[in-house]
C-alpha positions in Angstrom: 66.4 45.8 9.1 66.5 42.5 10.5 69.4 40.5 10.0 70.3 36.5 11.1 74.2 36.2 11.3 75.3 32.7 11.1 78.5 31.0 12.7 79.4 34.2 15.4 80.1 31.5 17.8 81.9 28.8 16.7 81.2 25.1 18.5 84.4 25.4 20.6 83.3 28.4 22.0 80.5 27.8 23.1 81.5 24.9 24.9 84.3 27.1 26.7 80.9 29.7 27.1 78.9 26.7 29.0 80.4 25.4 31.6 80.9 29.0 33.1 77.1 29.9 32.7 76.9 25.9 34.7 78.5 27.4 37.6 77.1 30.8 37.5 74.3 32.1 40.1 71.3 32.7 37.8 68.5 35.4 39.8 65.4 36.4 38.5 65.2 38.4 34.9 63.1 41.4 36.4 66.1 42.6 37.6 67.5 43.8 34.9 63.6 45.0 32.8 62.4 48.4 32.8 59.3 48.8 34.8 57.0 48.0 32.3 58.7 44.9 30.9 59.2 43.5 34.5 55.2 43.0 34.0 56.1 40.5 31.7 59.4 38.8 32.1 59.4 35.6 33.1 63.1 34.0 32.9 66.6 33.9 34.9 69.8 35.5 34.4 73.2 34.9 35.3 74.6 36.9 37.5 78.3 36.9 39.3 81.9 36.6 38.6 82.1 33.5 36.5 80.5 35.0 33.9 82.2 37.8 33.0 85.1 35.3 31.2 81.6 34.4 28.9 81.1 38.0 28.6 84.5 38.9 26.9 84.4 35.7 24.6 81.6 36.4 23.4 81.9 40.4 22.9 85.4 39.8 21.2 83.5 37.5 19.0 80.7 40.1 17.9 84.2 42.7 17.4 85.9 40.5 14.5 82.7 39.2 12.9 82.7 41.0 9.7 78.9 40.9 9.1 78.1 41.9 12.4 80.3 45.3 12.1 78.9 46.1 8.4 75.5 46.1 9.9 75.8 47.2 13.5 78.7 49.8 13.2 79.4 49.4 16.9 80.4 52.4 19.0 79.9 50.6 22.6 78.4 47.2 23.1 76.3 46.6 26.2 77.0 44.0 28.6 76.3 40.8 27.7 73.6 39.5 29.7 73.2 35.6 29.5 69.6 34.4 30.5 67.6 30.9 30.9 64.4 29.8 30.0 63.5 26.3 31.5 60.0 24.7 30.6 57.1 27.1 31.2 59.5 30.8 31.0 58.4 33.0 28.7 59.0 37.2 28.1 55.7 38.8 26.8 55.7 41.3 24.5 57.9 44.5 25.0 60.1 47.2 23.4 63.7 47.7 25.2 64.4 50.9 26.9 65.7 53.6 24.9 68.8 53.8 26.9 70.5 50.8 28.6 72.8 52.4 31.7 74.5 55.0 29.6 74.3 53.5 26.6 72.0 54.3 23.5 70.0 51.2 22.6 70.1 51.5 18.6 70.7 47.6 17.7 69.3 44.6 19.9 70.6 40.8 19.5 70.3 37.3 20.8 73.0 35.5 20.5 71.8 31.4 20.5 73.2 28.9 23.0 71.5 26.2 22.8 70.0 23.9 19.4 66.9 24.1 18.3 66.4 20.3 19.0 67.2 20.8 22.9 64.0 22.8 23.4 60.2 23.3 22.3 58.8 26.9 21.8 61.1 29.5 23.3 60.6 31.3 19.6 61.5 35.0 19.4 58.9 36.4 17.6 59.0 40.1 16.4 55.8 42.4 15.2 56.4 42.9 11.9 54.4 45.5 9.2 53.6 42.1 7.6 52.8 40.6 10.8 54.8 38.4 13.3 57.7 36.8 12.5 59.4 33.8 14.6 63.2 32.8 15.1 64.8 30.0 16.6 68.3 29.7 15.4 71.0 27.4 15.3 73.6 27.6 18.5 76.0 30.3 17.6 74.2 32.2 15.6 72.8 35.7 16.2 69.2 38.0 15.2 70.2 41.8 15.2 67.0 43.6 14.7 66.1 47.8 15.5 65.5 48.3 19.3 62.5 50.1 18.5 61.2 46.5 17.9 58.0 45.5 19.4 58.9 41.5 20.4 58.6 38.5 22.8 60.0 35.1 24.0 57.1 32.2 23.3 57.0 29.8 26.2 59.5 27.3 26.8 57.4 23.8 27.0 60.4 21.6 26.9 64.2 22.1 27.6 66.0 24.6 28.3 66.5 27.8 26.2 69.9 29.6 26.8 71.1 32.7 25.0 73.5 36.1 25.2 71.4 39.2 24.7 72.7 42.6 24.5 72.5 46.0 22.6 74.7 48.1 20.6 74.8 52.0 20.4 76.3 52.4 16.9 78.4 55.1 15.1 75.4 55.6 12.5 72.2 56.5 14.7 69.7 56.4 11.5 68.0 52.9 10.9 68.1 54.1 7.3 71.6 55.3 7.1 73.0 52.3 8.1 70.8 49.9 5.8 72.0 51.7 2.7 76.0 51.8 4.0 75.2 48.3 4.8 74.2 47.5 1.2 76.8 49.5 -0.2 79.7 47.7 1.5 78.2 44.3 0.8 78.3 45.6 -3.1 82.0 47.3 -2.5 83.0 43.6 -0.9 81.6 41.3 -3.5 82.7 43.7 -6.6 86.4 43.1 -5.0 86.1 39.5 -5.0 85.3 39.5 -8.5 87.6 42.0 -10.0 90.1 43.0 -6.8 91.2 46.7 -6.2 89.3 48.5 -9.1 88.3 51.9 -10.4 84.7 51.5 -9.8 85.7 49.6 -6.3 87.6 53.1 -5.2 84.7 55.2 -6.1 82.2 53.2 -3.8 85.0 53.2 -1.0 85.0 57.0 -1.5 81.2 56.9 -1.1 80.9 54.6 1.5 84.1 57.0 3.6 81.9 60.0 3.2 78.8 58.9 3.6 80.0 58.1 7.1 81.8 61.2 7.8 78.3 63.0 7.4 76.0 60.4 9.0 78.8 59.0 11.9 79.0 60.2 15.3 
């Protein structure tokens, strides 16, 4: 499942998010790629102590987003790794290691920085069963896709492209598990804003409690 969260960011924060990636130290992305990817990668990241104020802003910010919990069910967040594209930067296509550091890459995100009007190209573009699929979101807004994921970064050829990337281990290790507890708690949430605290709302809250009492870790 692939899922586009709007509004994780609001426009305040990422102005407070901005001016510390401004005076941040940005080194080469290989740095942080698995062998293979390092082939490939072609961008900067920032990297020293201004950043990690970003950091917590913007992993308190994936915490209370409702949406992003249904789907993710977040046992440890990675990290947040901010990177830059200027014209020219690109990441070719690559699948992102099966463990970051000590943590279980189930979930990958980008996180948007910057509007789509302040750059050309810089798509994310994921292999699909139907074929590619590109995404260039609004600033604050978020793509949280499988990290089994075959996907790139098209080249920058105007601008500059900045975004918070990361990956989430979650509580549900099945791709399939969480999709259908995903779907169920959208259904358990919109039956309560149309009839409140009901019957048939309890019975899929029952569901929905064991369901993750079997499949959670």
């Amino acid at each position: 499942m692939i899922l586009c969260i709007q509004g994780v960011l609001t426009a305040q924060e990422i102005n407070q998010i901005k001016p510390f990636m401004a005076r941040s130290t940005f080194v080469d992305g290989k740095t942080t790629a698995g062998w293979h990817a390092r082939l490939v990668k072609h961008n900067l990241q920032a990297e020293n102590e201004a950043i990690e104020t970003a950091r917590t802003l913007v992993e308190q910010a994936l915490r209370r987003h409702e949406l992003f919990s249904m789907a993710a069910k977040p046992r440890h967040i990675s990290p947040i790794l901010f990177s830059k594209y200027n014209e020219g930067m690109h990441y070719g296509a690559h699948v992102d290691d099966a463990f970051m550091g000590n943590l279980r890459s189930d979930l990958s995100f980008t996180l948007f920085l910057t509007d789509p009007a302040e750059y050309e190209g810089g798509e994310l573009v994921m292999d699909m069963p139907q074929g590619e699929q590109a995404f260039k979101l609004n600033a604050g807004d978020l793509i949280l896709y499988p990290s089994t994921t075959l996907h790139r970064v098209d080249p920058v050829q105007q601008g500059e492209r900045l975004a918070a990337v990361g990956w989430v281990q979650s509580r549900v290790r099945s791709a399939e598990q969480r999709e259908i507890l995903f779907d169920l708690e959208r259904a358990r949430l919109s039956l309560f804003n149309r009839e409140g605290k009901s019957v048939d709302f309890d019975l899929l809250s029952k569901s929905i409690s064991n369901l993750l009492r079997m499949w959670g870790e």
